[in-house]
N, C-alpha and C positions, 0 to 999 in steps of 0.2 A: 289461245287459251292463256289467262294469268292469272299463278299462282302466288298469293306473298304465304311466305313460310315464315312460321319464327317457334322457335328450338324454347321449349317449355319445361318448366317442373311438375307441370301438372297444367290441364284445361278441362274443361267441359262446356254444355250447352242444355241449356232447361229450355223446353218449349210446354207452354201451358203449364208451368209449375212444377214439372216432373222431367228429372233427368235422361236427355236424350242419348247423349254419349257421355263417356269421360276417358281421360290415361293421366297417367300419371310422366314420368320421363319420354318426352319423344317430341313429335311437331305437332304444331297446330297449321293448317295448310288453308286457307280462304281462296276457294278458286271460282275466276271467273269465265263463262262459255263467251264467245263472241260468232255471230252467224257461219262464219268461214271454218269454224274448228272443226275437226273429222278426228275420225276415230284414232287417226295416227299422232295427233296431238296430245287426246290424252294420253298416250300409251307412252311417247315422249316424256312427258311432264311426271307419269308414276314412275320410270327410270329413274329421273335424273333426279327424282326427291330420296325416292326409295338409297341409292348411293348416295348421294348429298353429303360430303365428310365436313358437317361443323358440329362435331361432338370431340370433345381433350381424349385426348389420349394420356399415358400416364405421364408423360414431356407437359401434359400442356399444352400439346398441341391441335387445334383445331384439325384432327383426321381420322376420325369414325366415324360412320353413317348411323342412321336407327336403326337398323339391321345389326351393325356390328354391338352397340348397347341392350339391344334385345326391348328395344323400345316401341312405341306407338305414334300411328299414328291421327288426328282426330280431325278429322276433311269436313268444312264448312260451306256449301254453295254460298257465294254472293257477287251477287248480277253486278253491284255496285263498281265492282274493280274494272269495271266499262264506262264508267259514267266521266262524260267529257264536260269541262265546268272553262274552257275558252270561252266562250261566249256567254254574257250572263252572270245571274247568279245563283240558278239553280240548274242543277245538272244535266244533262241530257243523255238518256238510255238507249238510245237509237244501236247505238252499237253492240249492244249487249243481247243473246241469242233468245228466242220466242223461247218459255219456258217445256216446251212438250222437245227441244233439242237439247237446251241445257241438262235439262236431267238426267237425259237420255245420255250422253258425254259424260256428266258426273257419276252417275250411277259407273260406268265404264272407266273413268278415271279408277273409282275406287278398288273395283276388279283386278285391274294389272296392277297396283298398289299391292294385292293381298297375292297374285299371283306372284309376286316379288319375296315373300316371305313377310311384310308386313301385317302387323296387327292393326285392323283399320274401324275406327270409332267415328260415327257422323253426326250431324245435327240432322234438321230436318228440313229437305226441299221444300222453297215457297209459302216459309212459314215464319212467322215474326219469334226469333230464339235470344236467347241471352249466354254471351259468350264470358267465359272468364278465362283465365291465364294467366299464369303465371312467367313471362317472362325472363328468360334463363340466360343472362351475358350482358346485356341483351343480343341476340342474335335473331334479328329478322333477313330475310333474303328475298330479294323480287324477281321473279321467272316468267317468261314470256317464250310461249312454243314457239313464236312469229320469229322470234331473236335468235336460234338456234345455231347461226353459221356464224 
């Protein structure tokens, strides 16, 4: 499972011209299923976002999580963060999980997200949405359950 995160002042997602999710201060999280994920990967991946300390402190220091800001967060599906582009020059999804798993994983992603204390805002599975964001640092971070040790 791979997540890119990036620490926002604000995002949302319109699908069909009407607001799916939104927050205001918190992440924006783009995560993608790959066949081999199990239910222990998301649960990995809502951890280690859920902590995740690249929020200032009052140093200025990059060590608060969304938790500790009382923040949100706004979980986006996209199969795309599988797409292998070696060969070619249009992508290749092979790796990326049959959508009746993915969902089933994100939906669950989102779950232990909120069992974390998280406030959790989504777009919409399998649906053509439009993202905005406000990016805050900018602070993006790329996570990979696979990468873990």
């Amino acid at each position: 499972m791979r997540a890119v995160v990036q620490k926002v002042s604000r995002g949302s997602v319109q699908v069909e011209g009407a607001c799916a999710g939104q927050i205001e201060q918190g992440l924006l999280v783009f995560l993608g299923v790959t066949h081999e994920d199990t239910q222990q990967d998301a649960r990995y991946l809502a951890e280690k976002i859920a902590n995740l300390r690249i929020f200032e402190d009052e140093a200025e220091k990059l060590n608060l999580s969304v938790q500790d800001i009382g923040g949100a967060v706004l979980s986006v599906s996209q199969f795309t963060l599988y797409g292998d582009c070696r060969k070619g020059r249009r992508p290749s999804f092979t790796e990326a999980a049959r959508p009746e798993q993915a969902n089933e994983l994100y939906e669950q992603f989102n779950q232990f997200l909120q069992q974390q204390g998280v406030t959790v805002e989504t777009g919409r599975f399998q649906t053509h949405m439009l993202v905005e964001l406000v990016n805050d640092g900018p602070v993006t971070i790329l996570l990979d359950s696979k990468k873990n040790f």
